[in-house]
Structures are given as C-alpha cells and as structure tokens.
C-alpha positions in Angstrom: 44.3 -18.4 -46.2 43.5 -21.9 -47.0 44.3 -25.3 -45.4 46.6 -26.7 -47.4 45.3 -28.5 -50.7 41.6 -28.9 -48.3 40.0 -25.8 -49.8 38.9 -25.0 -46.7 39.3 -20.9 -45.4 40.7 -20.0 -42.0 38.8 -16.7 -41.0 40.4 -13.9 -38.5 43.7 -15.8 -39.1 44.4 -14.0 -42.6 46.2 -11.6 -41.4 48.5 -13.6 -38.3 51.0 -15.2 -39.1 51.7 -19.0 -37.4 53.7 -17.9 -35.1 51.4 -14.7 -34.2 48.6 -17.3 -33.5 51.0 -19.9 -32.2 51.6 -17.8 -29.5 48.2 -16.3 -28.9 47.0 -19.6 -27.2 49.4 -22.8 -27.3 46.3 -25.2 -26.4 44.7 -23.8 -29.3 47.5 -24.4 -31.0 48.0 -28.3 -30.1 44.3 -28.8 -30.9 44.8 -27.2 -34.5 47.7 -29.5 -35.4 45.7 -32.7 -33.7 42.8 -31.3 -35.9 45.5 -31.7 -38.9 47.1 -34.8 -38.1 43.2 -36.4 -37.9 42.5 -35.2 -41.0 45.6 -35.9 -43.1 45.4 -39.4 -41.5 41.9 -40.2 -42.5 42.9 -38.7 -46.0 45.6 -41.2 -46.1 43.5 -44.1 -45.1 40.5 -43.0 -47.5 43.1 -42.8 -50.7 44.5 -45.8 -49.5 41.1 -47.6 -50.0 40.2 -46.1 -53.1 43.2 -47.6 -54.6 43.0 -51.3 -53.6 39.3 -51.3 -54.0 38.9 -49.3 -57.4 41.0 -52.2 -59.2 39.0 -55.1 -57.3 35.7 -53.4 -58.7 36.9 -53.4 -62.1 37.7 -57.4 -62.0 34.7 -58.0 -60.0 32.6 -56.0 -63.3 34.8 -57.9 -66.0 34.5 -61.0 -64.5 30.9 -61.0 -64.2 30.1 -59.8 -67.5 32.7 -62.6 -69.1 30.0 -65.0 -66.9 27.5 -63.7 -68.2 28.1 -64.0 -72.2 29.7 -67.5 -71.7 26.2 -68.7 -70.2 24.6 -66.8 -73.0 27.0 -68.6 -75.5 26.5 -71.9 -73.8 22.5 -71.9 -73.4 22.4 -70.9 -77.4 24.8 -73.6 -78.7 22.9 -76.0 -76.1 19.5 -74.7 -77.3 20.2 -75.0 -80.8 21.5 -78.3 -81.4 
C-alpha cells in the first residue's frame, strides 16, 4: 500500500482496511491525517515556488546573457574605431 502519489509504503497496514485501522486507535488516526495534511501542504507550497521562481530564473539567465554580448558588441565597435 502506498501513500498516495508519495511512493512511500505503509507496513502492517496492507492488509487493514481504513476503517480497520481507523478504529484500532483514533489518536493514531488524527495524527496520520495531520501527518497528511502537513505534507500535502508543504507539497502545495513547494510546487507553488517552483512555478513562480522557475520562470524568474529563466529571465534572470536571458537577461544577463543579452548584457553580456551587448557590452561585448559595444567594447568591439568602441575598440575598433
């Protein structure tokens, strides 16, 4: 049994079923799903920064090398006249 989409194996609870385990222990239970909600939150927030600074990094890197050949351009128009 895996976590969902986490890749991550739940052993001795293969054979349960939720509600086997739900009822085994409902503190156990509460600090599973707060487990969950942690992670899918900080999953959230992670993807959340990949997408608004993947495209800034990518501007950043144009922009620089765009810099970088004008000055090169410049100095050897400048150089040679």
């Amino acid at each position: 049994m895996y976590l969902s989409g986490f890749g991550i194996k739940c052993f001795g609870l293969i054979s349960q079923s939720k509600d086997e385990v739900a009822s085994l222990d409902p503190q156990l239970e509460r600090q599973v799903e707060t487990i969950r909600n942690l992670v899918d939150s900080y999953l959230k927030i992670v993807h959340k920064t990949q997408r608004d600074i993947v495209p800034k990094t990518i501007m950043h890197l144009i922009v620089n090398e765009v810099c970088h050949y004008f000055y090169f351009v410049i100095a050897s128009l400048t150089f040679a006249s």
